[in-house]
N, C-alpha and C positions, 0 to 999 in steps of 0.2 A: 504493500500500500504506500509506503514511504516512496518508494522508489518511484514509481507512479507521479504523485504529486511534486516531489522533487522534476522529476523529467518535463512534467507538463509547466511548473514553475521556469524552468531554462529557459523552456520550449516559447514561453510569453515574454520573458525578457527578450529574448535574443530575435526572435520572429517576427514581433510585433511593436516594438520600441524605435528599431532603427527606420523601417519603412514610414512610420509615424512621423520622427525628425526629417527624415529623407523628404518628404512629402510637404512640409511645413518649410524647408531651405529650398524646393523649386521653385517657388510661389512668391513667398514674398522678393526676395532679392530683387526678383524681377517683374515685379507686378505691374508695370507699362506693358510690356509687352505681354503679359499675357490677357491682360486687358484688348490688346487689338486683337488677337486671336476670336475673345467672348469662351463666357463660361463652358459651355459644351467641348469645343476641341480642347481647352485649358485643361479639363478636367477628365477627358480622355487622355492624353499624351502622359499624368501626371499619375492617375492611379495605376494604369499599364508600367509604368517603370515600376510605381510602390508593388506592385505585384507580381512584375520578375524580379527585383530585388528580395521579396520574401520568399518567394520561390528558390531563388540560390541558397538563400541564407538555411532554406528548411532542406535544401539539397545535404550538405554541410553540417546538417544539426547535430550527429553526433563523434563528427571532429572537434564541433568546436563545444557541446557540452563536457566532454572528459568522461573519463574512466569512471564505471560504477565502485566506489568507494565504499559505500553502505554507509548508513547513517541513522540515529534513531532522535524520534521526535524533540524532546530539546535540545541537539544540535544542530537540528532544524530552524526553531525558531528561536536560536540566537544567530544563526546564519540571517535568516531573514531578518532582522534586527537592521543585524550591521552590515548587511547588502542594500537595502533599504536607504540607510544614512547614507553609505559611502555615497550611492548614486545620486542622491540630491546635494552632496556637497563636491564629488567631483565633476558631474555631468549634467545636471537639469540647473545647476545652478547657473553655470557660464550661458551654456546654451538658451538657458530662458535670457538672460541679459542680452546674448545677442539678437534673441528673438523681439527683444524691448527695443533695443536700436535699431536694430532694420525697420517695424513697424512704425515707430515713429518717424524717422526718414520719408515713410509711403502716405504717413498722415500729415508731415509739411508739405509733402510737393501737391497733395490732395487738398487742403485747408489752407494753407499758407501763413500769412500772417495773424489770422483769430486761433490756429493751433499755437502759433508761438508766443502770442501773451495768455490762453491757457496752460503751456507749460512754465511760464516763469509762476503762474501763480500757481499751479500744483502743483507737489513733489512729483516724484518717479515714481518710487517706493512705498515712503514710509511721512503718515502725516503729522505737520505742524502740530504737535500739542499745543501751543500755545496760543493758536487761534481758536482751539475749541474751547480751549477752558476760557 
């Protein structure tokens, strides 16, 4: 059973994670252009890659899961734990900030100038306490 959910646990990190990002850095970077295309062909050309990208990667799945090791339930979920952490502070962290900067980028050249005295008066982040209190 462990074995199982362990596998199927890899099997959603690694399968459906990267196509997810992959899918999200087509898009924006270049959101002019895929703008002149219009949503239909946009979003054909973009899930056909997401979905030969997860198709390789599920080709692949158990080179890149490893060796059955065997495990039992709480070191399971102290793996998940700190697979968990590790991934929000090595990978969803940067990757969400550059997701914040490119987005913003496509909402000045979109908005212009009433985006950019909204951003002078709202943070990015994290809000002014001292206007609320």
């Amino acid at each position: 059973m462990i074995d199982r959910v362990r596998y199927y646990y890899g099997i959603l990190n690694l399968i459906v994670l990267p196509p997810g990002l992959l899918f999200w850095f087509l898009i924006h970077p270049w959101a002019r252009r895929w703008r002149r295309l219009g949503p239909t062909r946009t979003y054909l050309i973009v899930v056909l890659v997401s979905i030969a990208f997860g198709a390789l990667l599920f080709r692949f799945r158990d080179l890149l899961l490893g060796a059955d090791l065997g495990t039992n339930w709480s070191l399971v979920a102290v793996a998940m734990v700190l697979f968990s952490i590790s991934i929000w502070l090595h990978l969803l962290v940067p990757v969400g900030y550059l997701m914040i900067v490119l987005e913003e980028r496509e909402l000045i050249d979109r908005f212009g100038e009433e985006y950019r005295k909204y951003q002078r008066e709202v943070p990015r982040f994290l809000p002014r306490w001292r206007k609320i209190m």
